[in-house]
N, C-alpha and C positions, 0 to 999 in steps of 0.2 A: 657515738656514745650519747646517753638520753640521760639529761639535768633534770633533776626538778627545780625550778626559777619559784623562790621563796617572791612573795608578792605579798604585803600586808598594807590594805587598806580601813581605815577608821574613817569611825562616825561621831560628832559629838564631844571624843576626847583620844586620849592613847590608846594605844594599845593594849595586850594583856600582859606582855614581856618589858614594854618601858614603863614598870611602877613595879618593883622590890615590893613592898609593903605590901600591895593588894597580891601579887601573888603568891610572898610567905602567909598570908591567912588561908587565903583558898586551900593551897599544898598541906598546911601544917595537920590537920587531921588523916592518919595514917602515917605519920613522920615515924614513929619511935615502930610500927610493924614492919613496916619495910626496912629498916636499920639493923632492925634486930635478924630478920630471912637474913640480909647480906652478912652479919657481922656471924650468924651459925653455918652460913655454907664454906665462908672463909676459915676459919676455926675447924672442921672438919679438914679441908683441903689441905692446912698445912699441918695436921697433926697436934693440933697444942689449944689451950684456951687463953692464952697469953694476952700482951699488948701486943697491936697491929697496928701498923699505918698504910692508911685506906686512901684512895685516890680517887675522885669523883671527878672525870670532864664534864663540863658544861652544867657547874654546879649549881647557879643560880643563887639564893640568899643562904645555901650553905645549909640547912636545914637536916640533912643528915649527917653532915660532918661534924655538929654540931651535938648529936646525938652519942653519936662515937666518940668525939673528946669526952662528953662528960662521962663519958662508960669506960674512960679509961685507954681509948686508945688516941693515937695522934692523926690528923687528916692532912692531905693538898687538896687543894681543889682550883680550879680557873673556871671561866665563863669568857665568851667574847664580850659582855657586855660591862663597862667599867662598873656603871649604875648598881650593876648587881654584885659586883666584888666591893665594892666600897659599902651599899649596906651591910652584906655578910661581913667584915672587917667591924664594924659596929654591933652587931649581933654578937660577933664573937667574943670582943673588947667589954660590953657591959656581960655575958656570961664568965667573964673571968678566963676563954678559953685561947688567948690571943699565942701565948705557946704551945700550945697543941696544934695547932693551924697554920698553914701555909699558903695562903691566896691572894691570886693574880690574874691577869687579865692576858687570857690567849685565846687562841685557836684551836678547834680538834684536831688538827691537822700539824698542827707545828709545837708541842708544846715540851717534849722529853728534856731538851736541855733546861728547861726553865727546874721541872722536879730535884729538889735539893736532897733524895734520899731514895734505896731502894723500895721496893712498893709490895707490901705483901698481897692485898688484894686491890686493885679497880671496882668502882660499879657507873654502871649507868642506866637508866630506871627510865620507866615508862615515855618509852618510844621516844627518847629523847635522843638518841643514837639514828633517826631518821628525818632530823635536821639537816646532817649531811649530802649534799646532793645529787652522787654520782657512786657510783664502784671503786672511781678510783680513788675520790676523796675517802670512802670507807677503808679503802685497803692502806690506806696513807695513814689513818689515824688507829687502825691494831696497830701498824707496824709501830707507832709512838709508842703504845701502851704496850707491844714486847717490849718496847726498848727499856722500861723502866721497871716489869716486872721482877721481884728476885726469883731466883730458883722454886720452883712448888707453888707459886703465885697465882694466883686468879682473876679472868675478870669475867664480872657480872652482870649482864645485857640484857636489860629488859625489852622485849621486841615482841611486836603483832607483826603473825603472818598472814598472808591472805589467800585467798583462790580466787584468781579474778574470774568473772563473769556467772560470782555462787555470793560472794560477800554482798550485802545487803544497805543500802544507807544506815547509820545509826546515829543516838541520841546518846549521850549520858551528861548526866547532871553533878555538879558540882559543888557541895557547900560549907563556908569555912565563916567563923566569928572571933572577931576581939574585942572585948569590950563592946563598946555599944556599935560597931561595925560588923553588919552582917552582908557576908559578899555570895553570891551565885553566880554561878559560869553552865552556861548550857552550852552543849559542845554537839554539834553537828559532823558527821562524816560523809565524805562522799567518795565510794569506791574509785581506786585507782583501774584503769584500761591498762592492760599488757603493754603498749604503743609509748604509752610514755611513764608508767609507774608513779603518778603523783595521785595522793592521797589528798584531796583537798578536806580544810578544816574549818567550819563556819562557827566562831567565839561572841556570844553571848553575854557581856556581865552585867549584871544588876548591883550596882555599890550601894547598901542602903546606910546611910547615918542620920544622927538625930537631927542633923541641918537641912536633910534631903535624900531625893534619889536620884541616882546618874546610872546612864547607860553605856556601857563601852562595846562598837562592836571591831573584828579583827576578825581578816581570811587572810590563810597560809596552806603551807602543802606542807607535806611527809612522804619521802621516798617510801615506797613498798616495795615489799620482797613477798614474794612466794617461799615457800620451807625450800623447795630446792632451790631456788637463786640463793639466798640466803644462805643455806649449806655450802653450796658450790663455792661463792662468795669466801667467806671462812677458811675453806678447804685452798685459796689460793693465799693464803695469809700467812705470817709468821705464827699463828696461833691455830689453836685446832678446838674441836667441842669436845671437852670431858664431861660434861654431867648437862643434864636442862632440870628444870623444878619446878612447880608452880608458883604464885606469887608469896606464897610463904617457905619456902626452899626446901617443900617434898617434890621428894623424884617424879617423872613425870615423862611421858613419851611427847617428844617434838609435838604441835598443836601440826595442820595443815591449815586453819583459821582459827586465830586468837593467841592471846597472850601468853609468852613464859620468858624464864630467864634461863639465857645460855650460858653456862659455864665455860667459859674460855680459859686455853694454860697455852701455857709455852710448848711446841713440840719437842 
């Protein structure tokens, strides 16, 4: 069986995952489009435009759940990291949204008993679902998220596939302001080999405020999947794929390189 071995090395200061603050700025532009894709393919799936409660693993400072409470619906969310459930619990607490919310500090892997309620849709969003670092860890954390789904439930995957030995190094760039903090994240990719499927990530930041500039750098991996590992993958799970969309949750044929979100249901 082939791990990807998460490895984060810094320079200068943290990393990009140990500071809530710097990376709710970064993430927060795109918050309420991607909220809205999940909360229209959920709403279609189960029939109704109603209130939902929406389940986010590895939710970080809560930033979409945050959007759906104030739209009216109720969220869980967890993260392994305490740092990041303790700011979200503060995020939520000054939005007034501390009833609508549920969060906690778990693992993808082990989390169904913690969910205090049935779950009408799941999501999990860009490539954040390739933290995981094995098949069988992945097969271990659907099988969580059947367990909590209700009947006609959903969950929402955002995932890059790849073709190895066609995918290409890439760039993209990242940028978010609050106030007089303006931060940038250059993100480096470097194709994953067949041999061992790790996607390695070379992070970049630039924190600028009025006292100075800081530089933070951090390298980590991301499991990759090919469309068929990945299918195949699914296809041995408690869940199957109903629908795939693009990142605004129109229909959309499987990518064989690049991003969409899978719709998963219960079989």
């Amino acid at each position: 069986m082939l791990f990807c071995l998460v490895s984060i090395n810094t320079t200068e200061s943290t990393g990009f995952y140990d500071d809530p603050t710097i990376y709710d700025i970064l993430h927060a532009p795109g918050t309420a489009d991607e909220a809205r894709a999940v909360e229209s393919i959920a709403h279609e799936a189960l029939g109704h435009g109603g209130a939902l409660t929406f389940l986010e693993p590895a939710c970080g400072t809560a930033r979409h759940l945050r959007w759906l409470a104030t739209h009216g619906h109720r969220g869980v969310g967890f993260d392994l990291s305490a740092d990041m459930i303790a700011d979200a619990k503060r995020r939520a607490a000054r939005a007034g949204l501390t009833r609508r919310l549920d969060l906690f500090v778990a693992d993808m892997t082990d989390f169904a008993s913690r969910v205090p309620r049935p779950i009408d849709a799941a999501f999990n969003l860009i490539n954040t679902i390739r933290h995981l670092p094995s098949d069988r860890a992945m097969l271990d954390h659907l099988a969580q998220v059947e367990r909590v789904l209700r009947p006609g439930g959903v969950y929402v995957v955002g995932i890059s596939t790849t073709m190895y030995g066609v995918e290409m190094p890439s760039e993209d760039v990242w940028v978010g302001a609050r106030g007089p903090c303006r931060v940038t994240q250059v993100v480096n990719y470097l194709p994953a080999e067949p041999s061992d499927r790790c996607e390695t990530v070379l992070s970049h930041l630039h924190i600028h405020r009025p006292s100075g500039d800081e530089h933070r750098d951090s390298t980590y991996t991301l499991r990759s999947y090919s469309l068929d590992e990945w299918t195949r993958l699914v296809g041995r799970s408690a869940l199957r794929i109903a629908r795939v969309t693009d990142h605004d949750g129109i229909d959309t044929d499987p990518p064989t390189l690049g991003y969409a979100m899978f719709v998963l249901a219960r079989r």
